[in-house]
C-alpha positions as CSV (number, residue, x, y, z in Angstrom):
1,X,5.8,-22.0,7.0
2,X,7.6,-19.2,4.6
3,X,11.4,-19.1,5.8
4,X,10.9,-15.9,5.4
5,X,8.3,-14.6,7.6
6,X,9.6,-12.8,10.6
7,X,8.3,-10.9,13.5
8,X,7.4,-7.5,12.3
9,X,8.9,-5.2,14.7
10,X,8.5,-1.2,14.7
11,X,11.6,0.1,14.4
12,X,11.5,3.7,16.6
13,X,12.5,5.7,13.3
14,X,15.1,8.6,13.9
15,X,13.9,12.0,13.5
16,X,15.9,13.5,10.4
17,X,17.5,16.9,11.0
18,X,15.8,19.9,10.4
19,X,19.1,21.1,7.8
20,X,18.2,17.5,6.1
21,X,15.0,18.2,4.9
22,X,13.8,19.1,1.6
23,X,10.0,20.2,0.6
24,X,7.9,18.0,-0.5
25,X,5.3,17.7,-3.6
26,X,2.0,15.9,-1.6
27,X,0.4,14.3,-4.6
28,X,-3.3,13.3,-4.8
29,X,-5.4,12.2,-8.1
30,X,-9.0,13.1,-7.5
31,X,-12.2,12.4,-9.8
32,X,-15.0,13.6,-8.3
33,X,-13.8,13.3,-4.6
34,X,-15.6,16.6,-3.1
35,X,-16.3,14.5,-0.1
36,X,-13.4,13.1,0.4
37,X,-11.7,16.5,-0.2
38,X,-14.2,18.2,2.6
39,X,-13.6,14.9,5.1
40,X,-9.8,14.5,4.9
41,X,-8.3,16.9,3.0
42,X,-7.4,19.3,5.7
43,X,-6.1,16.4,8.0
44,X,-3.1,16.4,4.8
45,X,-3.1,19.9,5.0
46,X,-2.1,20.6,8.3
47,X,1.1,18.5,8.6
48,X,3.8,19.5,10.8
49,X,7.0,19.8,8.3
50,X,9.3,22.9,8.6
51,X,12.4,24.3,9.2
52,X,10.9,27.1,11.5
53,X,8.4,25.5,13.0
54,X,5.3,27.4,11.0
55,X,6.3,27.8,7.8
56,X,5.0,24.7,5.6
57,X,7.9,23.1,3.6
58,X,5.9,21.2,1.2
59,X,2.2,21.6,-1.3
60,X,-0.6,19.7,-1.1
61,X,-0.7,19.2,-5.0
62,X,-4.5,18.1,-6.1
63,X,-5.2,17.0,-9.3
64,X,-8.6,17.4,-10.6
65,X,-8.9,15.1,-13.3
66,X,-11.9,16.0,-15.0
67,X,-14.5,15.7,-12.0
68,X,-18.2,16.6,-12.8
69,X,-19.4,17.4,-8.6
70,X,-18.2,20.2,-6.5
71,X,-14.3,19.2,-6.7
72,X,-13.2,22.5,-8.0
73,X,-15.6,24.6,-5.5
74,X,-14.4,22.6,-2.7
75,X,-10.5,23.1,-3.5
76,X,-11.3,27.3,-4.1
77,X,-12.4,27.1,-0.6
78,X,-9.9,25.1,0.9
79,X,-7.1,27.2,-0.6
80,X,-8.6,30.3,0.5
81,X,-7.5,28.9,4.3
82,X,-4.3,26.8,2.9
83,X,-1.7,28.9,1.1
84,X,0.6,25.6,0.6
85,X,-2.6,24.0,-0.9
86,X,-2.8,24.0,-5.3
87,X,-4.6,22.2,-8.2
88,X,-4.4,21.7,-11.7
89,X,-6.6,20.1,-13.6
90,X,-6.1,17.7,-16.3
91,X,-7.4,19.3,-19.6
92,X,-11.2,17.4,-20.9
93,X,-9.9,17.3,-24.4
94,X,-7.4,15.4,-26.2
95,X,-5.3,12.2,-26.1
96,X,-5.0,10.8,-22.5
97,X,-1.3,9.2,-23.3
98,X,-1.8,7.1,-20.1
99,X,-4.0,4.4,-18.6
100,X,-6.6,4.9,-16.0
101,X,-4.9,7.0,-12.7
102,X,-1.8,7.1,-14.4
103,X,-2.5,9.8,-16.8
104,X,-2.9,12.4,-14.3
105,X,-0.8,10.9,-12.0
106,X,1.8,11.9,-14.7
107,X,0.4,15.1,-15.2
108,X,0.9,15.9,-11.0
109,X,4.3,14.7,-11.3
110,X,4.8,16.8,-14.0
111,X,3.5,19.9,-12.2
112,X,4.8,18.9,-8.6
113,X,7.1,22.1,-7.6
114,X,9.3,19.9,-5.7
115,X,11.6,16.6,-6.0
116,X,11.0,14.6,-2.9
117,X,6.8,13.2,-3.7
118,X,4.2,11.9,-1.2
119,X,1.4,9.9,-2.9
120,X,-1.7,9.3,-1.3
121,X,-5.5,9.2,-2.4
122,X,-8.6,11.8,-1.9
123,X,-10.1,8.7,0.2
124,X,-7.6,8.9,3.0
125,X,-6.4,10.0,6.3
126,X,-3.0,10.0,7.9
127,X,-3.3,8.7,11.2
128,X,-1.5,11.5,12.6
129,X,0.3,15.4,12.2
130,X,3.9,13.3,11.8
131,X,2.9,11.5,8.4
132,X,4.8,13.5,6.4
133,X,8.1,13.8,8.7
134,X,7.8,10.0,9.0
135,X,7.2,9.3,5.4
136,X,10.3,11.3,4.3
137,X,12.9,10.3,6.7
138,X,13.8,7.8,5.0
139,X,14.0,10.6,1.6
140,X,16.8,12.5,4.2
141,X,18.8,9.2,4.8
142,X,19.4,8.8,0.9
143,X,16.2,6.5,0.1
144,X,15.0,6.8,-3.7
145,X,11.5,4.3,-2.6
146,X,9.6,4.6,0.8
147,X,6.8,2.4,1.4
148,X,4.0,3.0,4.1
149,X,1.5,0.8,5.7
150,X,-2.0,2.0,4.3
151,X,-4.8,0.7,6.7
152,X,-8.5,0.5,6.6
153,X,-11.1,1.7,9.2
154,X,-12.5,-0.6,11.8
155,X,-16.1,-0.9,11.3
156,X,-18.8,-4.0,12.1
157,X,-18.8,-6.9,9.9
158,X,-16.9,-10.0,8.9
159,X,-15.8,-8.8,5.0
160,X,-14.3,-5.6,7.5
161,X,-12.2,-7.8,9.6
162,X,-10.8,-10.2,7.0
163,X,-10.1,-7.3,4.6
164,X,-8.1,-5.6,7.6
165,X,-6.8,-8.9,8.5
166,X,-5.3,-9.5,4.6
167,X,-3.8,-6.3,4.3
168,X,-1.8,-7.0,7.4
169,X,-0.9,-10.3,5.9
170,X,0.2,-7.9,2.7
171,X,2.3,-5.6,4.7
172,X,4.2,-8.3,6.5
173,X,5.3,-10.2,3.5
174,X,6.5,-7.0,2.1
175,X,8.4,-6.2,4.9
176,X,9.7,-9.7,5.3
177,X,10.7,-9.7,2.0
178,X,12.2,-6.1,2.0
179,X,14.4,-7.8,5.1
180,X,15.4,-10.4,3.0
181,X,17.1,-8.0,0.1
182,X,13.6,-8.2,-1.9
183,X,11.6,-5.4,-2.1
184,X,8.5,-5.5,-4.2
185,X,5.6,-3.8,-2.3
186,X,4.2,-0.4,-2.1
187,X,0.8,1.2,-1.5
188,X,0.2,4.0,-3.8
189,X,-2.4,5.7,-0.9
190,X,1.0,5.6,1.3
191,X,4.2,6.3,-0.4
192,X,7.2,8.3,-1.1
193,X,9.6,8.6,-3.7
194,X,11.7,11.2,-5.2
195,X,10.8,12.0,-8.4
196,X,14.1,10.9,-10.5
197,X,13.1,7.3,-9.6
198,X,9.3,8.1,-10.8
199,X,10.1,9.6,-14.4
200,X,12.5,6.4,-14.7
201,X,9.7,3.9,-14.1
202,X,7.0,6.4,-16.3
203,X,9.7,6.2,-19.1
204,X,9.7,2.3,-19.0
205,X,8.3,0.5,-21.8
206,X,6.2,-1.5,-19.3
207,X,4.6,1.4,-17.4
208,X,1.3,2.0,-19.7
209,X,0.3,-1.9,-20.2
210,X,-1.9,-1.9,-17.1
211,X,-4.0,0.7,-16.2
212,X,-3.4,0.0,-12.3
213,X,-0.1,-1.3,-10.5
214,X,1.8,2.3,-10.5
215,X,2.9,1.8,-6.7
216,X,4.1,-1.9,-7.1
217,X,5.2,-1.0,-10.8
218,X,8.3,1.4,-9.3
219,X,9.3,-0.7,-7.0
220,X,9.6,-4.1,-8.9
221,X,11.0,-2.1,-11.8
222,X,13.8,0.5,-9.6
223,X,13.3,-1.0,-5.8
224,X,16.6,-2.5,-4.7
225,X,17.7,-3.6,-0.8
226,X,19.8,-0.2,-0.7
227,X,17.6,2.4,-2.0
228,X,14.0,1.4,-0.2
229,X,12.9,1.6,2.9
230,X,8.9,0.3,4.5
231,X,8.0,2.9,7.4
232,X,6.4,1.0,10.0
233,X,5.8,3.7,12.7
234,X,1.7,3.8,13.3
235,X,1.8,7.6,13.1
236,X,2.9,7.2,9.4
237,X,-0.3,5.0,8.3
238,X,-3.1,6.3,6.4
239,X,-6.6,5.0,6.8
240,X,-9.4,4.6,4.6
241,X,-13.0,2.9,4.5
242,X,-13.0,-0.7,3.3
243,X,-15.3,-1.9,0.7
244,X,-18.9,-2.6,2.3
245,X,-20.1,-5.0,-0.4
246,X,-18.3,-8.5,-1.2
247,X,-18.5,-7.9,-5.4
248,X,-16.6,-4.7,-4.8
249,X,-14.0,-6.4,-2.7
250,X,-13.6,-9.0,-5.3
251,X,-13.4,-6.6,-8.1
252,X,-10.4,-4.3,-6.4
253,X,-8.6,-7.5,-5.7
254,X,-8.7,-8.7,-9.3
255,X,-6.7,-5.5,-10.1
256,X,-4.2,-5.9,-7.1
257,X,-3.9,-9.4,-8.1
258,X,-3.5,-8.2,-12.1
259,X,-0.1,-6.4,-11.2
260,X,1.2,-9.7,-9.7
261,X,2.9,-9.6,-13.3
262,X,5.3,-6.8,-12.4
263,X,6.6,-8.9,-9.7
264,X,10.5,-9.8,-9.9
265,X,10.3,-13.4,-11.2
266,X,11.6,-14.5,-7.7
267,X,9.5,-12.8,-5.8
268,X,6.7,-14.3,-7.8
269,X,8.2,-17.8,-7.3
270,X,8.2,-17.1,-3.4
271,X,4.7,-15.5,-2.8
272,X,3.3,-18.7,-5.3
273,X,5.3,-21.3,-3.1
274,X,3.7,-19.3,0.2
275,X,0.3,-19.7,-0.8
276,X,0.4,-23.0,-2.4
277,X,2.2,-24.5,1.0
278,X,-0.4,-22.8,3.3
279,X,-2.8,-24.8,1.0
280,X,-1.1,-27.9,1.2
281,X,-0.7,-27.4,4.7
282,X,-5.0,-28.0,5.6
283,X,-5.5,-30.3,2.6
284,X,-2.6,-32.8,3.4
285,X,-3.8,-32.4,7.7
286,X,-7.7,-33.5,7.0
287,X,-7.3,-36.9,4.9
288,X,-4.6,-37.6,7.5
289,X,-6.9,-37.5,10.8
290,X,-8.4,-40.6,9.2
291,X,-5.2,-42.3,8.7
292,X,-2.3,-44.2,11.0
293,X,-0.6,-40.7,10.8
294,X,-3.3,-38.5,12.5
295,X,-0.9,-38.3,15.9
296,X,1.7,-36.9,14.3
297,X,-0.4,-35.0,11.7
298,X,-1.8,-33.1,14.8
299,X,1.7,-32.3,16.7
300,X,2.3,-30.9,13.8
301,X,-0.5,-29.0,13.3
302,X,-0.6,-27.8,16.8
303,X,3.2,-26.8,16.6
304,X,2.6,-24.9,13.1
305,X,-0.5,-23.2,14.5
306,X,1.3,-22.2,17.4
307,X,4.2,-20.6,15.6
308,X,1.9,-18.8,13.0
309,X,-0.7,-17.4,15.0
310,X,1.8,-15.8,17.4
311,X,3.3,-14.3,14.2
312,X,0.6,-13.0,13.2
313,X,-1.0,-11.9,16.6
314,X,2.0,-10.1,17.3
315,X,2.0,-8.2,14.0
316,X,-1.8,-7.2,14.3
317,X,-1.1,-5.7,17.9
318,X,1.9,-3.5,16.4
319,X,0.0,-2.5,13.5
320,X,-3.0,-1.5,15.6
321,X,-5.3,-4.1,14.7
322,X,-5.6,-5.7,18.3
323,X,-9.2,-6.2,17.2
324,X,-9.0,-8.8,14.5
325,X,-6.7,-11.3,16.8
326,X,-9.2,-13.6,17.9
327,X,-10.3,-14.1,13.9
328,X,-6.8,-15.3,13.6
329,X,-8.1,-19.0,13.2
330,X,-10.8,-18.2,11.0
331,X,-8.5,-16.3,8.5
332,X,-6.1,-18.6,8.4
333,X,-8.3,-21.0,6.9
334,X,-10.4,-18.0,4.7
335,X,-6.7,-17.4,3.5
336,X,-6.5,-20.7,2.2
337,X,-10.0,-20.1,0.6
338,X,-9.4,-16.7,-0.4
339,X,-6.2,-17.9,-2.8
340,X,-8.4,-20.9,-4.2
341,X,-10.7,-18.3,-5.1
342,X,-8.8,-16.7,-6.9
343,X,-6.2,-19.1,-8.0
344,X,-7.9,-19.2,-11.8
345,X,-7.7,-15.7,-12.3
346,X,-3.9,-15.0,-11.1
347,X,-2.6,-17.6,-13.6
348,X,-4.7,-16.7,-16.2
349,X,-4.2,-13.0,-15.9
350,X,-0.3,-13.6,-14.8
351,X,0.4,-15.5,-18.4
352,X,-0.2,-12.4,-20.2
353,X,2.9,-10.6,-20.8
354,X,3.8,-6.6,-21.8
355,X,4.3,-6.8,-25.3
């Protein structure tokens, strides 16, 4: 098992000051998200962050980038009830200078009135009125990088389970690794970061070679043990829907998986040796049950089992996902699948290199 997988434990996170907080610049890139705007929008709006106790210290900064629905009629009515909410809307014409989400992620940044940011997407909901506070604590205590834990919505179906079930997996390696001096994961529907560190990492030479990988991108490129912190409080999650069809699972991990080449080459070396020993683990146990060694093979099975599932039980009931702890068996083994699957494309798609 990975020497470095721990328990994940949730940390009771002090309350910062109220004479230590700064506004904040909420973030969110939407393209045709009137929907999403009408369904969650307001849940973002109504965060409890001041000095006073009524007076909002932060914006809800939306972006319209060039929708075509009702996105600019939903935000006029929303902002006739939210003073603290405004857009700006990335101009049709001319050069986008960036890939994909990035360009008018850029151009929020660029119009964000304040210096501590809060990223998260039109698709999501905090899981509570302390998102914010939570989320930029850690701004107060002298972090540059805070990474929260962005969940998916229970809902019937095996794809739901196993995708909830992986992005636990996710979470805990990153906090494992963050432990262990090597921070290299971030959520761009859940993060903070102040926007010194986020002009650095735009300015980079490697920023525009992908048109995804912005959240991972600044931490990999800026993230250090000192200056980033993971938030693991459940009232600082967000939640969105998973995918419903298997194709569109498979195509959003090919572009998670794509900005495995912005990982730290160690980190890369780690995360490979994870997955290729979980592998090993079932491919080396099954021919052995029909050899001299199958007593031994299944101690240490058993014993391994034992250790991992615990692990992993222990961080599904802290993150909230009680549900998915009886699939812990099945996953394990759909892990092992899961990285075969997609073993061909991460090495083929992690030997290209920014040029």
């Amino acid at each position: 098992m990975h020497f470095y997988l721990r328990v994940l434990g949730v940390h009771r996170q002090k309350e910062a000051p109220d004479d230590t907080l700064k506004p904040v610049s909420i973030v969110i890139c939407a393209r045709n998200e009137a929907a999403n705007l009408i369904k969650h929008l307001p849940a973002i709006l109504e965060q409890v962050y001041s000095h006073d106790g009524s007076t909002p210290l932060f914006e809800v900064l939306v972006v319209n980038d060039c929708s075509t629905d009702d996105t600019s009629a939903v935000l006029a009515r929303l902002q006739a009830n939210y003073s603290h909410l405004r857009t700006v809307t990335v101009p049709a014409e001319g050069v986008r200078e960036l890939k994909g989400k990035k360009h008018a992620l850029s151009y929020g940044v660029a119009h964000a009135r304040y210096d501590w940011l809060l990223l998260t997407d039109a698709d999501c909901s905090p899981a509570s009125t302390q998102w914010l506070a939570k989320m930029a604590a850690p701004l107060a205590a002298g972090k540059e990088l805070v990474a929260g834990h962005g969940a998916y919505n229970k809902s019937t179906g095996l794809l739901n389970a196993f995708i909830r079930w992986e992005t636990i997996n996710s979470f805990v390696q990153g906090y494992t690794y963050a432990l262990a001096g090597k921070p290299y994961l971030a959520v761009g529907r859940n993060m903070a970061c102040t926007r010194a560190i986020f002009l650095k990492a735009e300015q980079n030479k490697v920023w525009n070679i992908s048109a995804s990988g912005d959240d991972d991108l600044v931490v990999n490129l800026y993230g250090t043990p000192t200056n980033y912190a993971m938030v693991t409080d459940p009232a600082a999650f967000t939640y969105t829907d998973t995918p419903t069809r298997l194709r569109d699972f498979i195509n959003q991990k090919q572009r998670h998986l794509t900005d495995g080449k912005s990982y730290r080459g160690d980190v890369k070396y780690w995360l490979s040796t994870y997955g290729f020993t979980h592998a090993a683990v079932w491919f080396y146990f099954i021919p052995l049950l029909f050899t001299s060694y199958a007593q031994p093979a299944i101690i240490f099975m058993a014993a391994r089992c034992a250790a991992y599932w615990v692990i992993w039980a222990v961080a599904a009931f802290r993150l909230k996902e009680k549900k998915v702890i009886y699939l812990l068996p099945v996953f394990d083994i759909g892990w092992m699948i899961f990285n075969i699957a997609f073993s061909p494309y991460i090495i083929l798609k992690n030997k290209q290199h920014w040029t």
